[in-house]
Structures are given as C-alpha cells and as structure tokens.
Steps between C-alpha positions, in 0.01 A plus 500: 500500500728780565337762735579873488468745776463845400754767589218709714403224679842367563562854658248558710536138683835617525406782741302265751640354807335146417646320291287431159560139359360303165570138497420291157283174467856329554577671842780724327499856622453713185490809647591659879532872578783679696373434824585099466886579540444680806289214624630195371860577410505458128480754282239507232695346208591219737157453612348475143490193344560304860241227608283703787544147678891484524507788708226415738646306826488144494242464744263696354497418133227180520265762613579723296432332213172411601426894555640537146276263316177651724608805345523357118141351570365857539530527882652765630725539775511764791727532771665170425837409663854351437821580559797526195875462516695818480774495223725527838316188617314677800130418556254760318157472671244622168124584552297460176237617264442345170246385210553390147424677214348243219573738251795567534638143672661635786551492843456837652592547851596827758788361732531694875795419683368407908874360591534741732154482656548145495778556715379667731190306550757175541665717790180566668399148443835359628505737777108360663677134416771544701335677716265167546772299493674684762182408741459131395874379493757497818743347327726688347624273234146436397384843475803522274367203302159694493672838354672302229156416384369825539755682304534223268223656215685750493847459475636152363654336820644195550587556882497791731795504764501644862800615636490650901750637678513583893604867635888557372574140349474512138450091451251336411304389797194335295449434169203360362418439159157412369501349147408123705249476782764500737786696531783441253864478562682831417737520208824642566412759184150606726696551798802730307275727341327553850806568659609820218137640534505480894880654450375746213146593645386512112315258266716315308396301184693193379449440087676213327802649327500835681684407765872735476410753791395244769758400722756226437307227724144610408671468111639150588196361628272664181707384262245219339221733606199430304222696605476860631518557888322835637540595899454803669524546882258491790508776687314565834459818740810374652716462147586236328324186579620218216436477111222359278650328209280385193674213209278558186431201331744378187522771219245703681563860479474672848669814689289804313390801704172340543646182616722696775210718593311170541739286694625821680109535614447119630837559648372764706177343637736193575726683733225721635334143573839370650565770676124493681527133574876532696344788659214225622738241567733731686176610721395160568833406593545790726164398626588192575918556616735633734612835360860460686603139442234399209385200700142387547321721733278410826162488217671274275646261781195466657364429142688297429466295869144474440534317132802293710304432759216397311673226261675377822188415689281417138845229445606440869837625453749751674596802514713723715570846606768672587519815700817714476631801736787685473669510830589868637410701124395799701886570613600493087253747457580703736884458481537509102178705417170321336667551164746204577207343719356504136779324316556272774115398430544481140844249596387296718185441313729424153695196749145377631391461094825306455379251768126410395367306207329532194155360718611781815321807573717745649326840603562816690264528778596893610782635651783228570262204493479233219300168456572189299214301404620122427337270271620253333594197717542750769573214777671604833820376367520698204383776669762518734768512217340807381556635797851426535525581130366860637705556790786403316475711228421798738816444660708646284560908563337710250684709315294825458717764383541700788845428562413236812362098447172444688453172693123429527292164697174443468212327734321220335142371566359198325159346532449166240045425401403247628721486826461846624184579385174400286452871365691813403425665789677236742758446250624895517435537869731192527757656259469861666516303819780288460756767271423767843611233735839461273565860526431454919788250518739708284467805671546303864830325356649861400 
C-alpha cells in the first residue's frame, strides 16, 4: 500500500520544531518532516524507507517494540521514552507521542528531542552521587571505582584513570584505575597521555587513526590503539592538581562536547573533593605533628604510650622509653640566631629517624627535647644499642649552611615497664628523672 502525504501537510510539519514521523505496519518510516535531520542526523530521503528499529539504540529496541505493537492494538502512547542513534553515532534521547491510524495503517508519532535536558538532569544526578559517594568512601581508589559507575550510563567507559601530581613535580604520584574492584596496573599509554595534558593544561582526546599531532612517544605507545581515550585536567584553587582520563569501550564513540562537558564536570567535583580531603588530612596531621621537624607531637606520644602501654601489660611484655636532651642548645640559639637553632632541630631530628625502627616512636616533646618510645623486643640490651646508635650518629658535626660545622651531645634518660615502673606515670618520672641526672654529670665533667 503506497501512502501519500499531501504537499500542505508535508509543509506545515515542516515548520514545527518536533519532528513529525509515520512508520508502516512493517516498521519502515514512510514519511518524516524536516525537523528529523536536525534531530536525528539523516535527512529526510535517508530516513524514508529505513526500519524505525535500526536507528533506535540497542538497548532500547526490545521495549520498543513492545510500545509499538501497544500502539498497533489501538493503545496509544504519551510521553513514552527511548533514545536513537545519531547518523554521527551520538546518543539522541527522544520523548514520544503516538497512535495508529486503522485507516490509514500507520504509525503516527510527534518526536521531541530531551538530549539536552537529559543531560543536564545526568549532571545533577551525577553531581548528588558523587556528592554521596564523596561522604561514604575514604578511599580514594574506591571512590574512583564508584565514579566509573556513576558516569558509566552515560558515557560508554571501560575504565576511568586518576592521575595526581604533588606541588611542582609533574609525575605521576598515584594512579588508580577503576574498571576491576581494585585498582588496576597503569598502562604506559594511560600514563603518556596524562603526562601531555598535565604539560598542555588542555583536554586531549586520543581516536584510533588520528593520532599525527600527538607527540612522538604518546604516537609510539597509541599505535595499536583501539578505543578512544578522553582526559581533561583536575584543577583545584591552587592549579593544577592531576588528570581524569576515561578509555571508552571498543568501537564506542566518545569525546563530543557533551562528553567533555560531562567528564570535565565529574572532574571538577573530584578535585574539589581531593582538594577538601588533603586539606583534612593536612589539618589532622598538623593536629597531631611537630610543625618544625614533622615528628609526632607530645598528644600523639602520649597516645600512642597509652595503646603501648596497654598491650604491654594486657600481653606482659616490654617496652621502653627514651628521654633525649640536647646538651647546651640555648648557646646555638643565641650564638647562630633561632633560625639555625631551627635547622639544627630539623638535623638532628632527620639523624635520630635514621636510628629507630619501623616499630619506634620518635616524637618532639617542645623545645630541644625528644622521646623514643621502644616496643618491639625492647630488652635492656637492645636498648642500649639504640642509644649508642644515637650518640653515634649525633656525633658527627652538622653541616648547616652557615659557613661553620656544629658539634652537638645530647643527655639520655631511659626508664624500661616493668623494671622502673608499673604505670605511665612512674615510667616518665623515671625517664625525666634519669635523662636530667645525665645532663648533671655532663655539665660537672665540662
């Protein structure tokens, strides 16, 4: 049955923004006014004579179908929604009204085009996920997992990659990516194309084939690139903060406006999240540390002492402390200036790190005093090769830049749980006790 549209007709649904569509009894558009090229890509002598089906995305054609055949059975269809494949193979998001016309044996549906507010309802809906994620997940390369997902309706990812760099240093310091529950090793391609968008400050989209302005090792390592790679950079009040680097899946078409707008977006909340949580971290820390030498302060020692203290006594083991002085600091102040009291602080503290292990807390007390907290078989023997380990070490001049070496000493106090005391009180008297009485004899031998 050939069907005829009318040259009025044909004119008028010409003029309207919606696109006007008649599909036959065999799914074959038979007629589609101007508005379909603007929407769909095709112009209307392409359109005509297509299956309605072949264009709609893969996903979406079972149900479709089923709306199609409610349609033929006399029900019509308001508001219904599915989403087409542009002739340029981007995502058309299509709201619907149609009903069938017995008489005539058609199809007859008005076509809106929502891509746009389907966009933007995907941004505010990835931006109250994140957001959520942001406040359920620490871990940064499972909140990275979690924004794969997220993102994943809307742009066809196979893995997301995190690049973050540290003030100046344009490496790499972490790199997650988050197509696996846990984090993935990096490909040497992923880490490239982070390194020319931290260099260029730009997004930069990698397409099989299209590959002749890259540079040479970026072109090298694309060479049997099969899917596209989209990455824009991070950036934070401070600058540049690290790249977010999408893979789209196999033959998947990605890098559009829409799809930089969107990444670019999610790449924004993920820095602005970043950027809040080192702010935390460098507040707890701060909270928590020596400004000066970065050591363990007096509130994390004694923390620390009491969860010490605790396992010793719950497991009858030992533990020791270690109080440190440095002899005659006052005279380097006020001989050199604080400035190089300062350094000499930040040196000597440096040498005393060198001397502990992995198990040791060393902390800065105030002013020129430290403590060493000794766990692990901490025995009177071993202890005493710490110390000699520390004076040692401390007995080298220090080399601070002022033109002269510094020699320094230092008075050591040590109290060992359970000999010098059953509690932390008696085992810090005994420590505070013991390192003055060092100091005593040193200044007497002078």
């Amino acid at each position: 049955m050939k069907h005829m549209i009318s040259a009025p007709v044909a004119s008028f649904t010409d003029l309207l923004l919606d696109a006007v569509c008649m599909v036959d009894v065999e799914g074959r558009f038979v007629f589609v006014s101007a508005a379909c090229e603007r929407i769909f890509g095709y112009t209307q002598q392409e359109m005509v004579g297509k299956f309605m089906l072949d264009l709609v995305a893969p996903a979406d054609r079972a149900r479709t179908q089923a709306a199609a055949r409610s349609i033929m059975d006399g029900h019509a269809q308001t508001h219904f929604e599915n989403r087409y494949l542009r002739k340029d193979g981007r995502l058309a998001h299509i709201m619907w009204s149609a009903r069938w016309s017995a008489a005539d044996q058609l199809r007859v549906a008005v076509a809106r085009d929502i891509t746009l507010l389907k966009q933007a309802q995907a941004k505010q809906a990835a931006l109250y996920a994140i957001s959520e994620a942001m406040q359920a997940t620490q871990d940064l390369p499972a909140l990275l997992h979690r924004i794969q997902h997220i993102i994943g309706d809307q742009l066809p990812a196979r893995s997301l990659t995190l690049s973050l760099q540290d003030g100046d240093d344009a490496q790499p310091l972490m790199t997650c990516q988050a197509d696996d529950n846990a984090p993935q090793p990096t490909s040497s391609l992923a880490s490239l194309l982070c390194d020319e968008v931290l260099r260029s400050g730009r997004p930069l989209l990698l397409q099989p084939g299209q590959l002749a302005s890259l540079p040479v090792a970026l072109q090298t390592a694309a060479l049997a690139l099969s899917s596209c790679w989209l990455a824009v950079p991070l950036y934070s009040s401070m600058g540049s903060i690290g790249v977010l680097a999408l893979q789209g899946v196999q033959d998947a078409v990605i890098g559009t406006e829409q799809d930089q707008d969107l990444l670019q977006f999610v790449a924004k909340q993920l820095a602005t999240a970043i950027e809040r949580r080192q702010l935390q971290t460098q507040m707890q820390f701060m909270a928590m540390h020596d400004e000066l030498t970065r050591l363990p302060n007096r509130r994390l020692f004694h923390d620390r002492l009491r969860t010490a203290f605790a396992r010793a006594h719950r497991q009858e083991g030992r533990l020791s402390l270690l109080f440190l002085d440095l002899n005659n600091f006052k005279r380097v102040n006020d001989d050199h200036g604080h400035a190089c009291g300062d350094l000499l602080l930040q040196a000597v503290a440096s040498r005393l790190r060198d001397c502990m292990r992995e198990t040791d807390t060393l902390a800065r007390m105030g002013g020129d005093e430290f403590v060493v907290l000794l766990e692990s078989n901490a025995t009177p023997a071993n202890v005493s090769l710490i110390e000699q380990k520390i004076h040692a070490a401390l007995a080298a001049p220090l080399h601070l830049g002022n033109g002269q070496p510094l020699h320094i000493a230092v008075s050591i106090g040590v109290a060992h749980y359970p000999d010098d005391g059953d509690s932390m009180q008696l085992l810090l008297r005994h420590a505070d006790r013991a390192m003055y009485a060092w100091k005593a004899r040193a200044t007497a031998a002078r």
